[in-house]
Phi, psi and omega in degrees: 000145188256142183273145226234154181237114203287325205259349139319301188296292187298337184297267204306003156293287172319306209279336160263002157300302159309317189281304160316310178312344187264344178266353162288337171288306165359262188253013157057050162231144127335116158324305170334301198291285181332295173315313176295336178290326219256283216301013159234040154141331163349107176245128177298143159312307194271135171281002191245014187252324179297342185282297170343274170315322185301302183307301174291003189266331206281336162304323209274321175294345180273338178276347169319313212268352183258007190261324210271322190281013192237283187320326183299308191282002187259332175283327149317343201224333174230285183306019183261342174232082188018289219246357197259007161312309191267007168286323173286321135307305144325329151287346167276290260237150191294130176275000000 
């Protein structure tokens, strides 16, 4: 079994979060709303928009599948367990 490196998994949370923020600024849609719009068939008007549009749909679904992989380890590993909040807090955070 491969063992999830909780702090890895979130930097690449983030870091596809910075990237999505830049194609909403972009183009002034909430990744969500796009992607839905996208992924059932939707083609932008401008062609000079697909490259673009190819790319945020593929962030958004790789930060989906790493959100679904970050709750799976958090409801396995901490929330089932009371206290494994401030333990888990108490190892992040400077005391």
């Amino acid at each position: 079994m491969v063992e999830i490196d909780l702090n890895a998994l979130l930097e690449d949370i983030h870091i596809l979060t910075e990237q999505l923020s830049a194609f909403e600024e972009r183009y002034g849609l909430l990744s969500e709303v796009f992607y839905d719009w996208y992924s059932v068939g939707n083609e932008p008007e401008n062609d000079a928009w697909v490259m673009d549009f190819t790319e945020w749909a593929g962030l958004y679904r790789s930060r989906q599948l790493l959100m679904t992989e970050y709750r799976s380890f958090i409801q396995k590993r901490i929330v089932n367990d009371q206290n494994a909040i401030n333990r888990h807090l108490r190892s992040y955070a400077a005391v």
